[in-house]
C-alpha positions in Angstrom: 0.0 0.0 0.0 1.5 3.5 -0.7 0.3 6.5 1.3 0.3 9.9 -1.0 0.2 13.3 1.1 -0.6 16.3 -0.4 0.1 19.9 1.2 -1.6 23.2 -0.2 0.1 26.0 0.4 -1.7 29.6 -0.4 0.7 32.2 -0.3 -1.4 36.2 -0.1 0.4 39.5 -0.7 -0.7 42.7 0.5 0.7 46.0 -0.8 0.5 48.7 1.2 0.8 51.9 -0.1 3.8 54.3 0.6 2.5 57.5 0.1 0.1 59.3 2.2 -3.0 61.6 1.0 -0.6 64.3 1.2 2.1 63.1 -0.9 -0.4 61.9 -3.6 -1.6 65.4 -3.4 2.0 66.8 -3.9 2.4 64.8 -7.1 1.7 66.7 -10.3 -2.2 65.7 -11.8 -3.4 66.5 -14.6 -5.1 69.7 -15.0 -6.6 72.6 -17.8 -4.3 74.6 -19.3 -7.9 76.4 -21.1 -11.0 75.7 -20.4 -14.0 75.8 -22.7 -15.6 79.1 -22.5 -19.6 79.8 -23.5 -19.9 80.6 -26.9 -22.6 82.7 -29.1 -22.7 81.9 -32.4 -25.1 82.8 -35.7 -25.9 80.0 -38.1 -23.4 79.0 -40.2 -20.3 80.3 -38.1 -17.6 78.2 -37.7 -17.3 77.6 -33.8 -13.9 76.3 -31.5 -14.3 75.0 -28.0 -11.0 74.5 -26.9 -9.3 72.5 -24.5 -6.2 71.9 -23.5 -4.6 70.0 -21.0 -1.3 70.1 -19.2 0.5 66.6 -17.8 -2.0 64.9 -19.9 -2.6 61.6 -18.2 -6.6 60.1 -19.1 -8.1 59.9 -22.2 -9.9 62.9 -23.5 -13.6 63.3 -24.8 -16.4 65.5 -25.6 -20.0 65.4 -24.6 -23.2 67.1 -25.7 -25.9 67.3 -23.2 -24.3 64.7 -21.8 -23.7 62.4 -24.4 -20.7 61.4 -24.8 -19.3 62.1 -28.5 -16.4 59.8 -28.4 -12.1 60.2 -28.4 -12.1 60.0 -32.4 -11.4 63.1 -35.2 -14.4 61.8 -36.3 -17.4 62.1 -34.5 -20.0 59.6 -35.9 -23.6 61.1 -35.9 -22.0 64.6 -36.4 -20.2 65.1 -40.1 -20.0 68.8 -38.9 -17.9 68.2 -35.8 -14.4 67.3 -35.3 -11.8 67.1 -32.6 -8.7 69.0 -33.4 -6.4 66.4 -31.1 -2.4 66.9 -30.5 -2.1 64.2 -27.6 2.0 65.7 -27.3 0.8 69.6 -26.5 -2.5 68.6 -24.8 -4.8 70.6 -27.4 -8.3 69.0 -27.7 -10.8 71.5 -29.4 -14.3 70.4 -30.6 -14.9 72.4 -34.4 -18.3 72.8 -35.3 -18.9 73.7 -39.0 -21.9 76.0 -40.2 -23.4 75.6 -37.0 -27.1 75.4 -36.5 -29.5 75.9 -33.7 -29.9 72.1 -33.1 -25.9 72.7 -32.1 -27.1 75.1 -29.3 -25.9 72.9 -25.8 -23.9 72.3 -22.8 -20.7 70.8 -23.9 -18.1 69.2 -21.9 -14.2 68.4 -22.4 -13.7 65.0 -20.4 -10.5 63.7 -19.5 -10.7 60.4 -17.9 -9.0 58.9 -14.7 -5.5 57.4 -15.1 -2.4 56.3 -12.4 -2.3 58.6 -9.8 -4.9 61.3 -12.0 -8.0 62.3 -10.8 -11.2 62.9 -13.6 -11.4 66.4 -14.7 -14.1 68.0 -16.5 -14.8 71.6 -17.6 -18.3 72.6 -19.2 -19.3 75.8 -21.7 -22.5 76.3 -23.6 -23.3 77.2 -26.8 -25.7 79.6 -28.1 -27.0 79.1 -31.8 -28.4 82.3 -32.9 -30.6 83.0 -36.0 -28.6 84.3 -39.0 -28.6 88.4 -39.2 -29.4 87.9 -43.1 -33.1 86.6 -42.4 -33.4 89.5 -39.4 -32.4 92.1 -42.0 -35.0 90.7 -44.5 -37.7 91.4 -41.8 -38.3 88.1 -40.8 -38.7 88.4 -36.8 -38.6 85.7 -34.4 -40.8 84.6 -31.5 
């Protein structure tokens, strides 16, 4: 007869963090270097929302009311927007061709959490206004 003995062994590491709030506050986070400002624009203007970011750490993105327009130069659903992205200087700006009063809404520039980096956001609206040809015509709006 042959007796086999097994043994288990489970082996657990713990790591404990080094650095205190106050050290992880020293450290340098990402942060705006411009903020989106509000914006009033007539139909058809071209309009910039611009964004930039210094030690650039999370991903960057747009939303519209909310909805989130994505990271790409391309923004599906929207052939008149684009994102003017330079990942090395930190410029994100959200272009908006002949804009249009279904444009007109709180936008947001979105960087995302990353090692050590807190989520930042900063928020400006814009304003579509009707064009000052049809208000010279004498058409007059409600």
């Amino acid at each position: 007869m042959c007796n086999i003995s097994f043994t288990i062994a489970v082996f657990s590491c713990i790591v404990i963090p080094q650095c205190s709030s106050r050290v992880l506050g020293e450290l340098q986070q990402q942060a705006f270097r411009i903020t989106p400002n509000d914006v009033e624009a007539h139909q058809g203007d071209e309009v910039v929302l611009r964004c930039e970011i210094e030690r650039l750490a999370g991903r960057v993105q747009w939303t519209k009311d909310g909805y989130a327009l994505g990271f790409s130069n391309e923004i599906l659903g929207y052939p008149r927007f684009s994102l003017n992205q330079n990942h090395s200087t930190g410029v994100f700006n959200l272009r908006i061709t002949n804009a249009s009063v279904e444009d007109a809404a709180s936008y947001q520039c979105q960087v995302g959490p990353a090692k050590h980096n807190q989520p930042i956001r900063a928020g400006a609206k814009l304003t579509v206004l009707g064009s000052l040809k049809a208000h010279r015509s004498g058409h007059h709006w409600n």
